[in-house]
C-alpha positions as CSV (number, residue, x, y, z in Angstrom):
1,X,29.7,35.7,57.5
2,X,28.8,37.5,54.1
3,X,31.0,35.6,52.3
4,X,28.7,32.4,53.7
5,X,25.8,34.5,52.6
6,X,26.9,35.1,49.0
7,X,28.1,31.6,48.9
8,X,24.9,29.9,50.1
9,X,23.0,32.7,47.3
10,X,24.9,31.3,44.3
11,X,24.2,27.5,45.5
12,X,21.0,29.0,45.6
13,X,20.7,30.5,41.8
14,X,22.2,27.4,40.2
15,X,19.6,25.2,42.3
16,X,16.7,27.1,40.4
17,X,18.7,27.3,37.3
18,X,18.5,23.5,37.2
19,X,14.8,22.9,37.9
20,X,14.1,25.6,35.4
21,X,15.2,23.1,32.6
22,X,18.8,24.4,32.4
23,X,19.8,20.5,33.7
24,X,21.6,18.3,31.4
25,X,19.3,15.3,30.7
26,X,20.6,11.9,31.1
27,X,22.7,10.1,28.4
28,X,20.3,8.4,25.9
29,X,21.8,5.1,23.8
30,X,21.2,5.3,20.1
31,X,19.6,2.6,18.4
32,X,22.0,0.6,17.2
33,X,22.6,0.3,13.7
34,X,22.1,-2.6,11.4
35,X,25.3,-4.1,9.8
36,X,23.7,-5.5,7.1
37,X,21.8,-2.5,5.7
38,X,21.3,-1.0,3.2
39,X,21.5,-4.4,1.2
40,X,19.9,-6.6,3.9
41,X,18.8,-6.8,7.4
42,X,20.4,-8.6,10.3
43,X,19.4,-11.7,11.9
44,X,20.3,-12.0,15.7
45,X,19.9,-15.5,17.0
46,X,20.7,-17.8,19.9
47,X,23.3,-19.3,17.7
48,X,24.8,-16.2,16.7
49,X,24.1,-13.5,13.9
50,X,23.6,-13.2,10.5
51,X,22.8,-11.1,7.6
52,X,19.6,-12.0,5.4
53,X,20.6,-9.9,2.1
54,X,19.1,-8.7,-0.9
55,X,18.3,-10.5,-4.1
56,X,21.5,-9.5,-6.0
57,X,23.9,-9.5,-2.5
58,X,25.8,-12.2,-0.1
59,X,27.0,-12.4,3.0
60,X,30.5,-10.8,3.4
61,X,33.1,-14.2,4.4
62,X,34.1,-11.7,7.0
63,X,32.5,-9.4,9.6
64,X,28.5,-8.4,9.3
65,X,27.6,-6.7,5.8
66,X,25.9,-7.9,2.5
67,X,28.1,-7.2,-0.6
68,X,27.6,-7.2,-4.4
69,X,27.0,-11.3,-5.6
70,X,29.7,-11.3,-8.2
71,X,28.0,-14.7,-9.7
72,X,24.2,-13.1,-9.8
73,X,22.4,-13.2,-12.7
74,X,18.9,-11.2,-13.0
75,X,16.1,-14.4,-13.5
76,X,14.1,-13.9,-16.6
77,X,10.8,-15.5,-15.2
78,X,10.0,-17.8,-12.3
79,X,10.9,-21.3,-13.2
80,X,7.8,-23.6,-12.3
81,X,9.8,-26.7,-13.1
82,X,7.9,-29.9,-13.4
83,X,4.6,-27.9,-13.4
84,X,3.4,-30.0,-10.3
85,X,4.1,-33.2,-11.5
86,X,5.9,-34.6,-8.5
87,X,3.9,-32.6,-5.9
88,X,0.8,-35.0,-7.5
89,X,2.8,-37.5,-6.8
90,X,2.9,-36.9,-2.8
91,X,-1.4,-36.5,-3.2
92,X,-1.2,-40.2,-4.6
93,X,1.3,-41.5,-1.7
94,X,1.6,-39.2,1.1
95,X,2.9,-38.5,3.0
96,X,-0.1,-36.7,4.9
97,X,-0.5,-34.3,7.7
98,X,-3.7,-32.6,8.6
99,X,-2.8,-29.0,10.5
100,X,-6.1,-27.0,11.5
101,X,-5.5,-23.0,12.3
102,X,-5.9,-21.3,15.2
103,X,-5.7,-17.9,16.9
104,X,-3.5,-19.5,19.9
105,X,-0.4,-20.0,17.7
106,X,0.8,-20.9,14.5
107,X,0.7,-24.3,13.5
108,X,3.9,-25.5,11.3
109,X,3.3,-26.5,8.1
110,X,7.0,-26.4,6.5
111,X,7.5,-30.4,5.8
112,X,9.1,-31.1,2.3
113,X,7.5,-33.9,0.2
114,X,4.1,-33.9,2.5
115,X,0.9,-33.0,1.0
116,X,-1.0,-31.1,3.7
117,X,-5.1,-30.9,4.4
118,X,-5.1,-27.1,5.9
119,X,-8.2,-26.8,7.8
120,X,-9.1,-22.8,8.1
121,X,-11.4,-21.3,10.8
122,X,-14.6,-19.3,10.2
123,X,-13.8,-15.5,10.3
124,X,-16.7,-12.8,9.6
125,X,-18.2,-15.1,7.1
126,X,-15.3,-16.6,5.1
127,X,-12.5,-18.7,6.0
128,X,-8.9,-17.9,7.0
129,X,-5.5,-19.7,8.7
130,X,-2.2,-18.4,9.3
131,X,1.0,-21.1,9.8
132,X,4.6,-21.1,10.4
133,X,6.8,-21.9,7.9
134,X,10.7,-22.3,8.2
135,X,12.5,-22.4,4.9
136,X,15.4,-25.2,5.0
137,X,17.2,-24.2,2.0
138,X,17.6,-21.0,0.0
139,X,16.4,-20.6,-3.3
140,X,13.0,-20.9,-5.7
141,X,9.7,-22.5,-3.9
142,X,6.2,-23.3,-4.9
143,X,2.9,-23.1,-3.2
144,X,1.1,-26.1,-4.7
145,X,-3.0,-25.2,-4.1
146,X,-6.1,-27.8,-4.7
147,X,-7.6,-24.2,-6.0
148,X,-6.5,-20.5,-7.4
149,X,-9.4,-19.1,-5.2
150,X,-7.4,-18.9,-1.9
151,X,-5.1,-16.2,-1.6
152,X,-1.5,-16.8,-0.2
153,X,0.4,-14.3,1.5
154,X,4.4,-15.1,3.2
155,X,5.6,-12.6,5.5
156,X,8.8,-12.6,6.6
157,X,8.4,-12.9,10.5
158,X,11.4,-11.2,12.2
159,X,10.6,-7.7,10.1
160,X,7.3,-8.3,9.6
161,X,7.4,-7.5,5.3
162,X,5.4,-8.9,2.9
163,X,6.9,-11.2,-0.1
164,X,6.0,-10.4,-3.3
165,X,5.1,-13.4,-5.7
166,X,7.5,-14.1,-8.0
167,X,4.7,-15.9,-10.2
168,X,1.7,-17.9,-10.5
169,X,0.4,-20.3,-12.4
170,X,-2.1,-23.3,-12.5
171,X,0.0,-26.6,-12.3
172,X,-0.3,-29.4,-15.1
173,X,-2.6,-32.0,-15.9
174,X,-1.2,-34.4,-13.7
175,X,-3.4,-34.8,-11.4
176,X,-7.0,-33.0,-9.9
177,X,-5.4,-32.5,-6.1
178,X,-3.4,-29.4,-7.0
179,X,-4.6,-26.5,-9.6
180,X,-2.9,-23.6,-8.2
181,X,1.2,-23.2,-7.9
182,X,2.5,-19.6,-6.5
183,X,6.4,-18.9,-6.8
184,X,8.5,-17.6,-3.9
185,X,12.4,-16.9,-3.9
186,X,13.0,-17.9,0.1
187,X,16.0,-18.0,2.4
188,X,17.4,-20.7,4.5
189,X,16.7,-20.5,8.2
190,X,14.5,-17.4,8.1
191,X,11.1,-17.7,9.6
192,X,7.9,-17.1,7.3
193,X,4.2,-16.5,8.3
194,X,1.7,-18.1,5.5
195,X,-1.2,-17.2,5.7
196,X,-4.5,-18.8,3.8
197,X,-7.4,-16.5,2.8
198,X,-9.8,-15.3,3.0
199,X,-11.9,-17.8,1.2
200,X,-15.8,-19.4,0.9
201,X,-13.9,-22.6,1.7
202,X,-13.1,-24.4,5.0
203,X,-10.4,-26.8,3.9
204,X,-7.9,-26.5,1.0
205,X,-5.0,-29.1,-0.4
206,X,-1.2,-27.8,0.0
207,X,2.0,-28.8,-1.1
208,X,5.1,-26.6,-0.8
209,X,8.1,-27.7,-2.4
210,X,11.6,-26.1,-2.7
211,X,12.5,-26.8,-6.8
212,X,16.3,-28.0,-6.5
């Protein structure tokens, strides 16, 4: 019967040990790690993943990292190319889309060769509109603008970081539909956010082209 006693004590004691904060806590998962850093980030999509690297970096041909770019050369400026000329041309011929912003979604505004009437929505006094915009290829793009005054941002969606500019510049003489070109270095298949604003006007010309 004592040895009962003791036993049922020392269940006792570790009982109380436990609740005092002496119990293990549970297993906790660590975030997983991304492959692709610290020279890119990863994409994970229905169709499988992918790394998004660096300026300078490639996908690996095997597994999930960015390496080196042996062929990379440093760009000594943005390349403008034709100055506008040919994204005039699409303000003369079309084809045209109107797309008018919203704060129920993002309308798409990622056609190549389409000049594009942006309607913006009225926002504490000024005028602003935020679009989707998939890039189809990889390489140098241009915002064409009827005007320098908007402001243009691209965020990359999936992280959420804003793109710097790699230059601006007002477009050629060619013709009075476009002023305003802003270069982007983009990637093919990611996901973009552009957004337009804020600005004293309600409607503005656009033309984004990827310079092959």
């Amino acid at each position: 019967m004592r040895l009962n006693l003791r036993a049922l004590l020392a269940s006792c004691a570790v009982a109380v040990s436990a609740c005092d904060g002496g119990e293990t806590p549970p297993n906790v998962e660590p975030e997983p790690q991304d492959p692709c850093a610290p020279n890119g980030h990863i994409h994970r999509e229905a169709e499988g993943d992918w790394c998004h690297c660096n300026k300078g970096h490639i996908a690996a041909s095997e597994g999930l990292a960015c390496v080196v770019d042996p062929d990379y050369v440093p760009s000594d400026g943005f390349d403008f190319g034709d100055d506008g000329e040919h994204a005039c041309w699409h303000v003369a011929h079309g084809p045209y889309v109107t797309v008018t912003a919203t704060t129920s979604r993002n309308p798409r505004a990622d056609d190549f060769h389409t000049h594009y009437t942006v309607k913006l929505r009225e926002e504490n006094g000024q005028y602003t509109g935020t679009f989707s915009y998939k890039a189809f290829a990889s390489g140098d793009f241009v915002v064409y603008l009827s005007t320098p005054d908007v402001p243009v941002t691209f965020v990359e969606t999936a992280i959420q970081t804003q793109l710097t500019p790699a230059g601006t510049k007002p477009t050629g003489d060619f013709c009075s539909g476009l002023r305003h070109m802003v270069g982007y270095e983009l990637t093919d298949r990611v996901q973009y956010t552009v957004t337009l604003g804020p600005t004293s006007l309600s409607e503005v010309g656009m033309v984004i082209e990827h310079l092959e």
